[in-house]
C-alpha positions, 0 to 999 in steps of 0.5 A: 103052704100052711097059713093059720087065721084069727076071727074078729068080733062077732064069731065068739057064741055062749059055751065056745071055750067049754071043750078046750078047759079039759086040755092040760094047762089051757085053764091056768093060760085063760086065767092068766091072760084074764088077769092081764086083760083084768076080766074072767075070760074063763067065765064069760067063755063058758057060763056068761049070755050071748048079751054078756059077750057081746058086749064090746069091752067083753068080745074083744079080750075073749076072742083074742085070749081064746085064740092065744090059748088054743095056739100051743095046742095046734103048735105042739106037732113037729115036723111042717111050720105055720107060714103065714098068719092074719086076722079079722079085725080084732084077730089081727092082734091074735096074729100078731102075737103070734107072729111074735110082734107083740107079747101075749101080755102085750096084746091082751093088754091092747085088745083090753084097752081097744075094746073099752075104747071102742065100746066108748066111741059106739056109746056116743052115737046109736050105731051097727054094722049089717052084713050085705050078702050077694049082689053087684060088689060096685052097686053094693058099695054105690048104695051104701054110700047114697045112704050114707054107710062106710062098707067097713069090711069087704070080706070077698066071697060075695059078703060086704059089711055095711056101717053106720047109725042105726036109721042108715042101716034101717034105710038099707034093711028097707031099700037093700041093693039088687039081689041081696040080702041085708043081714043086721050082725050081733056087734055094738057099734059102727066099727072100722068108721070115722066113728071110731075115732077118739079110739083111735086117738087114744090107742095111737098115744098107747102105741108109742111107747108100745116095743115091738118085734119085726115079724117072724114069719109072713103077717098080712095087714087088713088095711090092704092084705101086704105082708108087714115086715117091720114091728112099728109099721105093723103097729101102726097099722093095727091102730089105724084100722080101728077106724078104716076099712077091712079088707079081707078080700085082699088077704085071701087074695095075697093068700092065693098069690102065695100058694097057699095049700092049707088053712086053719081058723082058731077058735072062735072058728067057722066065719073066715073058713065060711069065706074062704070057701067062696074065696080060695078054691081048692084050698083045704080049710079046718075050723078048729071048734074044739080039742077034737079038731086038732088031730086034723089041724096037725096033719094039716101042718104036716102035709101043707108047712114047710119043714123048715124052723119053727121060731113061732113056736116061741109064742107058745 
């Protein structure tokens, strides 16, 4: 079983999207969802600083758009089907593009207002997010919670992502769990908090009037790694979790429980295949990074999908 994940903020660096403008038909897709997204992804994926991308507003429709760009590329090889689909955070609407819930259209237009959204929520209040890396999982969380940090993302594999105002995360730098290490992460705000909350509000009155589709193939939610099978729930998840935590931990393991054989990260590829490392042993893993990545990536298909229909082709 062959399963393809989305990352979420944080992943995209300067440069990333350069190698895969030489691909045929991948600069006028960039431009296009850049024109639905009303930003110029080509540029801020090829020319624009590491401050300039990551800026909330920015990284958010970058990431999704470098995603949907890539996919027709790793699709284009018959003979296996992609069987499952998820994303990290932001990824998440990657997915569910994919997984045909929302129209490429639909989701850069959401990502766009998600992102400004949040960029807002993370302006009123100074706040972070910082990576916690090892320790006791229970001791982790108990001494977030003494200083008063939501762990906004449970990642597995050892890594939970603590989120709060800049002198909580300060106080965990100084006083960390024991055996870890606190690292402070290139993102805006306290994401996945209560502090995201007028996004929330906001992206909740978009949804309703948002049409959706019932998944094609299987799509794990980051509320609590089920599969969603109906387009309206799947929506209402990705709104609520802008302010909830994710737990990616439960997709790797819904992932295990599946059988999953193989995993392929889109671009911007290499923390969720870093995670699945510690997390699916035994399972192959390719961080698609460039256009010399898909030979792999399709014999991965090959070997690990199914050979029955292909419907997610349609989100080509």
């Amino acid at each position: 079983m062959l399963v393809i994940v989305a990352p979420g903020q944080g992943s995209q660096t300067p440069g990333f999207l350069d190698p895969w403008l030489e691909l045929d038909g991948f600069r006028d897709r960039l431009e296009w969802l850049s024109a639905a997204a009303a930003l110029d992804l080509v540029g801020h994926g090829t020319t624009s600083d590491a401050e300039t991308i990551r800026d909330t507003a920015v990284a958010q429709p970058l990431i999704v758009a470098a995603g949907l760009g890539t996919l027709p590329a790793v699709l284009s090889e018959t003979g296996g089907t992609v069987s499952g689909w998820a994303g990290h955070s932001v990824g998440e609407i990657t997915a569910y593009a994919a997984a045909q819930v929302l129209s490429q259209e639909q989701a850069m237009i959401l990502v766009r207002e998600r992102g400004q959204l949040m960029a807002e929520a993370a302006a009123a209040t100074p706040t972070g997010m910082s990576a916690v890396l090892g320790g006791d999982a229970d001791e982790v969380t108990t001494v977030l919670e003494q200083h008063g940090l939501t762990p906004a993302n449970i990642n597995g594999g050892g890594q939970i992502v603590a989120a709060g105002t800049m002198d909580q995360l300060a106080a965990l730098q100084d006083a960390p769990p024991t055996r870890a290490r606190v690292i402070p992460l290139q993102v805006a705000g306290a994401f996945h908090t209560h502090h995201m909350a007028s996004a929330v509000e906001q992206l909740s009155s978009y949804a309703r009037v948002i049409t959706t589709h019932d998944p094609t193939s299987t799509l794990l939610s980051n509320s609590d790694g089920a599969a969603v099978t109906s387009g309206p729930d799947a929506l209402t998840r990705l709104v609520n979790q802008v302010s909830n935590p994710v737990r990616w931990d439960l997709c790797m393991e819904t992932f295990a429980e599946l059988g999953v054989t193989g995993l392929i990260e889109i671009p911007p590829a290499g923390t969720l295949t870093g995670l699945a490392k510690r997390g699916l042993k035994g399972v192959e893993l390719l961080a698609l990074k460039t256009p010399d990545d898909l030979e792999a990536a399709h014999r991965m298909i090959r070997e690990h999908g199914s050979a029955a229909s292909r419907p997610q082709e349609d989100a080509q």
